[in-house]
Every structure is written in C-alpha cells, then in structure tokens.
C-alpha positions, -999 to +999 in steps of 0.1 A: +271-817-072+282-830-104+267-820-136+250-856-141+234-855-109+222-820-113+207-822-149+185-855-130+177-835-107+166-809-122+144-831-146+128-849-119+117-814-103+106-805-143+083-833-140+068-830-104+062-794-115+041-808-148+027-831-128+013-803-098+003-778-122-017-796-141-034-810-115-044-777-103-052-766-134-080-791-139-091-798-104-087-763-090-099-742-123-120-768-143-141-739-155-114-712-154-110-680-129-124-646-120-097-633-147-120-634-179-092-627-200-082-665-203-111-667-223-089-646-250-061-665-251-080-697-256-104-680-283-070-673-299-054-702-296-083-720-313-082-691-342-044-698-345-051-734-348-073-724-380-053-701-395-071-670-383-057-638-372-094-623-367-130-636-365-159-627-389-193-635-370-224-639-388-240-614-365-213-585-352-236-574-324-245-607-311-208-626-310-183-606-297-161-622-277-147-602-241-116-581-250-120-581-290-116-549-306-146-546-335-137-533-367-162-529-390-175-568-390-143-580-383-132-588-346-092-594-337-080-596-298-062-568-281-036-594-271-006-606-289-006-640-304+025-656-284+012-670-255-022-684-273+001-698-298+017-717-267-014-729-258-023-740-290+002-767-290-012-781-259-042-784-279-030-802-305-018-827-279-053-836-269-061-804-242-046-772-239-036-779-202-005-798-217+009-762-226+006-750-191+021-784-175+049-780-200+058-746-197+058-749-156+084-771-161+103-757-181+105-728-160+114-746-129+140-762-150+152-731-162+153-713-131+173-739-118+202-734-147+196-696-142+205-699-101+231-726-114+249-702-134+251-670-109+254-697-076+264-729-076+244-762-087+232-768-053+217-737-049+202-736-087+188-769-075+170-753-044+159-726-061+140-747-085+124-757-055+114-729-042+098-714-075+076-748-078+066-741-040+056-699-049+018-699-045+021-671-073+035-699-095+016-728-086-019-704-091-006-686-126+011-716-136-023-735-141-041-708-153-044-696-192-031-664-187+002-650-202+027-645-173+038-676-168+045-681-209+065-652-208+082-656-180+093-689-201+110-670-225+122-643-203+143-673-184+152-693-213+173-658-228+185-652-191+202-689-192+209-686-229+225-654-221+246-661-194+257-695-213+271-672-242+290-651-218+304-679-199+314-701-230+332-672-247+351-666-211+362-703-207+375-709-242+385-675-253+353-664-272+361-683-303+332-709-299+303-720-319+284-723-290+288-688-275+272-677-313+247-701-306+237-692-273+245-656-281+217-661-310+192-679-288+192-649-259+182-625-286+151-648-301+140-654-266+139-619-256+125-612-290+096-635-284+091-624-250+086-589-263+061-599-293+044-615-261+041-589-233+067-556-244+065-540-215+074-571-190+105-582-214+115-544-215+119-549-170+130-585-174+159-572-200+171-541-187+202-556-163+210-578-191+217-545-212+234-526-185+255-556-184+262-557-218+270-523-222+291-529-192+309-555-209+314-533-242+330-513-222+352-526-205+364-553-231+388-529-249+400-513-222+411-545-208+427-553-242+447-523-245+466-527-212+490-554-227+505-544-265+485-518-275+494-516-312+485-558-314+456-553-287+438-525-299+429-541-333+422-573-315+399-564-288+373-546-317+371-579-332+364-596-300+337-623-300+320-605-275+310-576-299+298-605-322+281-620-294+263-592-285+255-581-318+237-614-325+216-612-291+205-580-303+197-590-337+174-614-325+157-593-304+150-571-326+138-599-348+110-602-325+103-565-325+101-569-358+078-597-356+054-579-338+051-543-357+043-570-389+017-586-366+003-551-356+003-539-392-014-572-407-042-571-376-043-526-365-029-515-403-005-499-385+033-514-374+029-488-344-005-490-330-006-524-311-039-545-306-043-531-271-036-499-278-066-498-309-091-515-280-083-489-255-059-458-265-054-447-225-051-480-212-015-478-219+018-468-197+019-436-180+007-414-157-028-390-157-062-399-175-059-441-179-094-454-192-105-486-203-142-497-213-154-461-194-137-473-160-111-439-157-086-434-130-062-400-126-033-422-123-012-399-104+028-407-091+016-413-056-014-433-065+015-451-087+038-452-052+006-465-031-008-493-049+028-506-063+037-506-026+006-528-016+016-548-047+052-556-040+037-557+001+014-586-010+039-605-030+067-609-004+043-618+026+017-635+004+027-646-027+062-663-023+074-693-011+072-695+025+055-662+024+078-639+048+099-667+059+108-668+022+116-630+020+139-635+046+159-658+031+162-642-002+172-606+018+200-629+039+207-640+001+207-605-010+230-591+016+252-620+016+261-613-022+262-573-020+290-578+013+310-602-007+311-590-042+342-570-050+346-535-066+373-546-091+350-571-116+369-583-143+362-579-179+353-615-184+322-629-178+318-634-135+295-655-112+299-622-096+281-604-133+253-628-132+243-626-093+245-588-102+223-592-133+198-613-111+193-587-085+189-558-106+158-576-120+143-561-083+148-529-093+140-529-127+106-551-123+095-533-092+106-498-106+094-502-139+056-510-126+051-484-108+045-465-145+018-493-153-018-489-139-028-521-140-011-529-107-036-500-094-067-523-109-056-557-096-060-547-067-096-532-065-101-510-036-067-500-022-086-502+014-092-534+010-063-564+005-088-590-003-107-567-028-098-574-068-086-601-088-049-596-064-069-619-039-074-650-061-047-648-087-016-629-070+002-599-081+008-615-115+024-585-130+054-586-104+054-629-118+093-624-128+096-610-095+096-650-085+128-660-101+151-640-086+131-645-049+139-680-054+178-677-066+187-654-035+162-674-010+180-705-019+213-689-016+205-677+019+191-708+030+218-727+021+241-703+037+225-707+071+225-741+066+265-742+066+270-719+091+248-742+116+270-774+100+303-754+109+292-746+140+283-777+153+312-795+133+331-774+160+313-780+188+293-815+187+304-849+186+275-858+155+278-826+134+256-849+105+229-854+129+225-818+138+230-809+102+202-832+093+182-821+121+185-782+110+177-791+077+143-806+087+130-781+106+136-757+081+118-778+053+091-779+080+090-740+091+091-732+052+063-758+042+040-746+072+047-709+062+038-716+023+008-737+036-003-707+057-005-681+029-016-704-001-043-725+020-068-689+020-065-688-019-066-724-029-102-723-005-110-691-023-107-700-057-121-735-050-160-716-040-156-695-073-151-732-085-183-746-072-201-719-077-195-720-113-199-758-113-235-748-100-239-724-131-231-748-158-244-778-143-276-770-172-249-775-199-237-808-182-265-827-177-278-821-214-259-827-243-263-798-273-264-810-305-264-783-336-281-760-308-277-723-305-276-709-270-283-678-264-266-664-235-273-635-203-252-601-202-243-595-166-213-575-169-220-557-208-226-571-242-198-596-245-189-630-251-172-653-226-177-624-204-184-636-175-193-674-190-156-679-206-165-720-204-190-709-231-168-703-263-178-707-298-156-719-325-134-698-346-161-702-378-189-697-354-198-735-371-194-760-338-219-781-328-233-753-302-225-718-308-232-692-282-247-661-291-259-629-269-293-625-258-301-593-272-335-589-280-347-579-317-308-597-329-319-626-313-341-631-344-311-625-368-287-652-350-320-674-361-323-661-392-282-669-396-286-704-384-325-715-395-321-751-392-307-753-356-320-758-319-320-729-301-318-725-263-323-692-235-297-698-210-304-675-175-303-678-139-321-664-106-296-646-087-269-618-088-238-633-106-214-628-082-190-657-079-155-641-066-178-629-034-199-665-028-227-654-048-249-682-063-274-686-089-301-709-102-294-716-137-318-730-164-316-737-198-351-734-220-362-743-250-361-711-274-389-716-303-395-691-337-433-681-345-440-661-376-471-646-389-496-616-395-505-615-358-493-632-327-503-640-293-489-641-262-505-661-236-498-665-200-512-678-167-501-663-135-505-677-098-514-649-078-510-654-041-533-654-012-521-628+003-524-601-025-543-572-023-538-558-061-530-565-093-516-540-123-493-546-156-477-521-177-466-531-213-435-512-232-417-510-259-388-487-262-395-451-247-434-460-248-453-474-224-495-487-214-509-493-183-534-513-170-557-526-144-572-560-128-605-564-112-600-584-079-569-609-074-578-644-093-559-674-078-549-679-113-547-647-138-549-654-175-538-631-199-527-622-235-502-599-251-515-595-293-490-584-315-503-570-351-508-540-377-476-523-357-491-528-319-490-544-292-522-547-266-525-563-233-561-580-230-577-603-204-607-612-182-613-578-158-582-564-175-588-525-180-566-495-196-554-472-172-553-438-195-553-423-227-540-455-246-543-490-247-517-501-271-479-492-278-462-490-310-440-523-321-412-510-345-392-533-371-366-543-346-382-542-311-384-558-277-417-557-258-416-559-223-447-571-202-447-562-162-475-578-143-475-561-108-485-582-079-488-562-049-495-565-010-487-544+022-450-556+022-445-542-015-453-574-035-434-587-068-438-588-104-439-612-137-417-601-160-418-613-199-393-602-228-407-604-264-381-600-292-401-596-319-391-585-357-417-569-384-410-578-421-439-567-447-471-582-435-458-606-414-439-601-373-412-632-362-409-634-325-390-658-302-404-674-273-401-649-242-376-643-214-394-650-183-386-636-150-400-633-110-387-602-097-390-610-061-362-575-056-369-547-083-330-544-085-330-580-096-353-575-122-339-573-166-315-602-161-310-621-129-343-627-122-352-656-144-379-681-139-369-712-123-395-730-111-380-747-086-366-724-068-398-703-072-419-695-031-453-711-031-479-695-046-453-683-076-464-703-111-462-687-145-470-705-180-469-694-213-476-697-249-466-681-279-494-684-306-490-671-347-527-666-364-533-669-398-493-679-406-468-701-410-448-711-382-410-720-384-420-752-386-442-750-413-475-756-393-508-731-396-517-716-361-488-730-346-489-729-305-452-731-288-454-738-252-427-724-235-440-732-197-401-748-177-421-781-180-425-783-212-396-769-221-372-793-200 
C-alpha cells in the first residue's frame, strides 16, 4: 500500500471513528455515566473557558462540586487541567462532544501510523480498525473522562518518536525533521504527564529503555571504523541531540505541571489529588479516600490486577478473546522472528520491541495503583463496580498495542491461508476472499457478543436518568435556584452531574445543596430569584435498575416574629393510631391523637425560640411540649400513622433561621415514608405515585411580618398542586 492510499485510508477511518463516537456519546450517555467524575472535567472545562483555575461560591457549604478540594472559601479540582482543557475546545465549537469526536479520531489515526511504523501500512491500516472496534474505546471514547485524551498524547509522542528515529536513520541524522519530530515526542509526553503522570510514566518507559539503548550503542558502533575520526564524531551524533530535545520537552511539561500545582496547592510538589486525599496515591498499605480505606496489600495488588487485565482481554477488546488471540499469534510471531544482533540504527525490529514492552510496563506498573482494586467493586463479583459499565479504563493504553499485534497476526493467517491455497487450488483469490470474510464475520460476532451486555447496561442507567430529570425537561428555569438532594454526601454533581452550575455561580439556574438552615443563606445570596426543591421517591440506585419518582416544587421564603406551619393529612381507613414527634437537633417532643380523623389538621408554631406542635385532640406525651429552635436550625415534624402491619409516617423538614426578633423559614421538605430506611431523603412526596388514602397539604403562614414578598400575613401554599 502506497503512502497516498494509506494516508486516505486512514482519514476515512478518522472520520467513521468521529462519526461513531459521537454518536454514542449523545445517544448512549445523553446525561453522562455512573463515573461522576466527568462532572469534574466539564466543571473545569467551563472554569478554563473563563479564566478560572478555582471557584469562589457565594455559599462554601452549599456549592461544592464532587471531587473539589475546599480551601478556605476557595474550591479547585483534584484533577489536572489537560484533558478539561481538551474539552473546552469542543465547547467553543458549539458542544463539548466535538472534543471527544475529535480526539477518537485522532487516535485511530494515530494508531494507525504507530502500527505503520513498527509493521507495515497494511497492518497500521488494520490496526486502526481494530482499535475503533475495542468496546473499551468506543465506551471511553464518548465519555468525558481523561483516558482517552491522554492516550491522545501518549500516541501522538509514540509516532512523533519513532518518526525522529527513523528520519535520522534514513538520511544520516542531519535533518530538520528528526529535530522536529525529536521536539514534538518530548511536548507530547510532557503533556501527557501534566495530564495523568502516572499513566505517561507506563506508556514512556520502553521508549526510554530504548533510548538509552540507543545511547548506548551509537558510539560503540562509531568507534568500530576509524576510531581517532569516529570517536569525536559519534558524541556529536544527531541522535544525542535528538534525544536531548525529547527530553527537554518532557520535562517542559513536568515543569508545566509543578507551576500548575504551585499556583492552585502552593506547593510545586503536592499535586491537586494528592491535597484532596493524601493516601489515595501509589503504593501499597493504608490507601483512603473520602473515609473508604483498603490495606492494599501485594496480593490484593496481584488479585484484582489479574481480574483487571482478565476482563480486558476477554471483555474489553476487539473481538473479545478472539482478539487476544490474534494479538498473542502477533506477539509470538514477532519474538520468533526478531534477531539477537539489532543494529544501532533505528529498526522496524526497535519499534515492534518498543510496542510490546508497553504490556509489561502498563500491566506491571498498575498493579502499584489501587484504583484498579476499586473499579472493580467486589472482587467476587465481575459485574460489581464501575469495571461493568465503563471497562478497565486504567489498562486504556493497553488497546494500542492489542490492536498493532492483533492486526499483525491476522494478517499473518491470512497469508498463510492465501499461500496455501495458491498451492493447492485452482482460484486461490476466491478462497482468499472467502477466508477473509469469515474472519470479519467471527471477529464482528465476537465484538458484538461482549459489547452488546454493556451498551444494554449503560442504556437502563440512561433511562433511568432520563426518568430523573424529566422535571427539568418539561419546565424551563429561568433566574431559578434549585436546590438539590444528597444521596451519596454533601456534593455537587454528585450523583446529578447533568446538574452543573456555572463557573460564577451567575447562570440562569444555579444548583445549590439542600442543606437545611444554609438553605436560607443561598436565599439570602440570591434574593431576587425563583427558588425550587428538587427530590424524588425511591432509592437512587441507577447502575443496579433502581428508579425514582422525581418532582420539582416550588420553594417560597416567609419572614416574621412567629410562623406557622399548617398541614392536612389523609389518614387511612385502616389505622388504628396516630402519634407525631417534633425535633430539632438532639431535642425532641412527643405527642398524641385522639381517634384516627379521615383528615388530620395540624400546626407546627415557630416563635420566642420554640417550636410547638398543636391541633384538634392533639396532646403532649411528657414532661414538655415544645423544643428549642436555635439561630441556624432544622425542625423536623414526624406524624406516625400506625396499624397492625406497622403503618407509615409524614415526614416535614423546616429550615428555619432566627435573626433579632424576627425567624425566616423556607417552605418544607415533604416526605411519605412508606419504609423507615427510606425516610430523610428518598422519600419525598409525590402525589402521584402516592397509595390511596395517602394526601398531605401544607401551608407556611408568617404573623405579624413581612413576607419576602412584602405582604402582611403572608400564606405560601406549598400543597404539589399548587406548587406545579
């Protein structure tokens, strides 16, 4: 294949890669994946695009975003700026989905010219082909995570590299390109490390040995002819030059990244992550993150690394084992044929060699990482953790050389079946052709067979999100704040990553925790705005086919010297009893209902620093029949309906804030607790999805006051249908 025909080729293959990725980015993961952290990159992409290195919310405790270290009132993410700044481009382009349809692409292109240079064109060709058809590359490809970005770089100093070495061996060394190229390896590898250290550390150790390798044996080779003109001549070899310049570069980017560490940590040697989570680094023993803590022992390491690498060849690769198969053929094909006796110049021989020492350094070099441990959740369990949806993506380099030596060995099966039956047949071309076909067919049924399980996986954690945002697309927010649930911790875009705010926290809806008493000081931070609850009935459990009942309500601000909270419960035929219990912080009241009303109506007053629960029959149970309300408080309201199978309970949430004479409060959380263990966040009211006999209704009344409206004795309904 010529070089003409290749370069098409290979640009054609760039485009149907663009074309596929980006398709599965927004049809498969319209509102993102299980992995939260894409969230991160996107927050930081849209901080880059501002200018911003860290965000400064109005309220700390009630905007910060998932993974972003706090310090002080200043919030910067644990991850390095490369691959959001990749993303950012696609941004600027009209949607950030262009970045990931460009850099797949680019690395099946690049792949391509990597096999190219260590092969032949033919098989760089088919190897191209057989990265775009990797279910690990098609999934991380179209997902806004960092693997794929660095593996971009990772491949274009791999073919920059090789190109250097080459160039300098065809024309002597004396070459503006091999300085060019030389130059080139060393900023790609530079960025890859400001990216992801660690991974360009694995990706770049053959390169070294090779480099060293060369270093070596350069002179040497020199000196065998006239040594006294040789000597002198072969330490002022391009190659030393070369060389030098890759490694200038790269430690450009090393560079880069201890200034980016020092202008965000104050320190060129602490890194982002490292400040977030100190043991959440490499190594072995106590590795903790956010109170999760794992003895990471070497044979913990040895397990779950072999489960990895396990998953990836059978699972994770083009034509799943099929595929392995192939590259092994490939594998042993080139360690039979490759001779002792390599010459000092630059070698298809050196680059095959290069590309197959990326097996032992990526494989090798992760056992020392515990993350490989976490992907994978429960060790007992293959389909357990975020391994089940997304892939091994810390082996993701693992894919380019899998494809080089598959392609290689496929190719090399191929001509031994032509040769035979060149021999032996009268139409060798039809056999050929024949071969060909049913190996495109074995290999397409085989990568069907593993990635058809994930693409139907991830497509339920698709509609089950479309299910929990469908509030947000059937309304359109305008200068709203929503406050949002905490299922998994008091984060942002943690699990609701669709959800982000804008880098000044100024868009026209900005998303704030639902945190009780703060709730009143994202208010007070935003006073002329609409502000919304956001919850949902049912245990947020996407990744295992959990679904929820969302809602969106209608959040409304009362102020004055006494408020009251008034609500009418349905109380069922068949209950036998009826009790509440009010609390705020470690204090609690309790109370009693005469009989079981079809329809209970009852008050919660708020004033002088109390809160009392009052209604018709409603009786204190004990010494006291008020709590305390402090400056900053949440009281919580239980009413306890019970029968012979155990009953349920109302449940109300009243953020409420004291200031001089005066107490703010926000209409309340409302929930159903059908289950006690659903109760205090996944319980909310939704009235539809409420059994018969369920009905709740409230309203939030300020006496004697001023309302945030500016009306006297202001009633806020906050019933779902008045609020819808």
């Amino acid at each position: 294949m010529n070089r003409e025909r290749f370069r098409l080729f290979s640009a054609l293959l760039a485009a149907l890669a663009a074309v596929v990725v980006l398709l599965v980015a927004t049809e498969l993961f319209p509102y993102h994946t299980t992995n939260h952290d894409e969230a991160v990159y996107l927050q930081q992409a849209a901080m880059l695009l501002e200018g911003k290195l860290s965000l400064f919310p109005p309220v700390p405790e009630s905007f910060r975003p998932w993974f972003f270290v706090s310090d002080g009132g200043r919030l910067y993410p644990k991850y390095a700026p490369v691959p959001a700044a990749m993303f950012a481009v696609g941004k600027l382009l009209g949607s950030a989905r262009f970045s990931l349809a460009v850099v797949a692409a680019a690395n099946v292109a690049l792949t391509a010219a990597v096999a190219a240079e260590a092969f032949d064109r033919r098989t760089g060709l088919l190897a191209g082909v057989f990265l775009l058809a990797s279910p690990l590359f098609l999934i991380d490809s179209s997902v806004f995570l960092p693997y794929a970005p660095t593996t971009f770089w990772n491949l274009l100093f791999a073919f920059a590299y090789f190109r250097s070495a080459r160039t300098e061996a065809a024309a002597g060394g004396r070459t503006r390109g091999t300085y060019g190229y030389a130059l080139l390896a060393g900023l790609a590898i530079g960025a890859a490390f400001f990216a992801r250290p660690y991974t360009a550390v694995l990706f770049a150790t053959p390169f070294l040995v090779h480099a060293l390798y060369s270093l070596a044996v350069g002179p040497l080779s020199a000196i065998r002819g006239d040594v006294r003109q040789s000597f002198g001549r072969a330490w002022r070899e391009v190659r030393t030059v070369r060389l030098s310049l890759t490694a200038l570069g790269g430690l450009a980017g090393v560079a880069v990244a201890l200034g980016y560490n020092a202008a965000v940590t104050g320190s060129p040697w602490t890194f982002p992550y490292e400040a977030f989570a100190p043991r959440d680094g490499l190594g072995f023993g106590h590795r903790e993150i956010l109170g999760y803590a794992r003895n990471y022992t070497p044979m913990l390491a040895l397990r779950a690394n072999a489960e990895v690498v396990t998953l990836l060849f059978t699972e994770w690769v083009v034509g799943g084992p099929v595929g392995t198969l192939l590259a092994a053929v490939g594998v042993g094909a080139f360690v039979r044929r490759v001779s002792p006796d390599w010459s000092a110049e630059f070698t298809d021989a050196q680059a095959t060699a290069v590309l197959a020492g990326l097996f032992l350094s990526v494989v090798a070099g992760n056992v020392y990482f515990w993350g490989n441990l976490n992907v994978l959740g429960s060790l007992a369990n293959p389909d357990d953790g975020l391994v089940a949806t997304l892939g091994p993506y810390y082996h993701f380099d693992l894919l380019v050389p899998t494809a080089a030596f598959a392609a290689r060995g496929a190719l090399l099966a191929f001509d031994s079946v032509r040769g035979l039956a060149a021999e032996r047949v009268e139409r060798p071309q039809t056999v050929a052709r024949s071969v060909a076909l049913v190996g495109v067919l074995l290999l397409a049924g085989a990568t069907a067979g593993v990635l058809a399980p994930t693409v139907a996986e991830n497509a339920e954690i698709t509609a089950e999100y479309e299910r929990a945002y469908q509030p947000f697309e059937e309304r359109h927010l305008s200068n709203a704040v929503v406050f949002l649930p905490t299922p998994y911790g008091d984060w942002l875009n943690h699990p609701f990553q669709h959800l982000r705010n804008d880098p000044g926290f100024d868009g026209e809806t900005v998303y704030a925790l639902s945190d009780g008493p703060d709730d009143i000081d994202v208010v007070a931070a935003y006073p002329n705005r609409t502000y919304y609850r956001y919850g949902y009935r049912g245990e947020w459990t996407p990744a295992h086919g959990g679904s929820v009942d969302p809602t969106l309500d209608r959040v409304r601000v009362v102020r004055g010297e006494r408020l009251t909270l008034n609500a009418t419960l349905a109380v069922p035929d068949y209950a036998e009893s009826v009790s509440a219990r009010v609390s705020t912080g470690g204090e609690s009241a309790y109370y009693a209902v005469e009989g079981t009303p079809s329809n209970l109506s009852v008050a919660l007053r708020v004033g002088n620093g109390t809160a009392r629960f009052v209604g018709p029959g409603v009786t204190s149970v004990g010494d006291t029949a008020t709590v305390p309300v402090g400056r900053e408080d949440e009281i919580v309201v239980q009413v306890f309906v019970s029968d012979a199978a155990g009953g349920f309970s109302y449940r109300l949430e009243l953020p409420v804030q004291r200031a001089g004479e005066s107490v703010v409060a926000l209409s309340p959380y409302r929930e159903v607790c059908l289950v006690p263990d659903d109760c205090n966040g996944a319980a909310a009211y939704v009235e539809d999805s409420m059994p018969d006999g369920i009905r709740m209704e409230t309203t939030l009344r300020a006496n004697q006051s001023v309302s945030a409206a500016g009306s006297a004795n202001a009633t806020v309904r906050t019933a779902f249908v008045a609020q819808s």
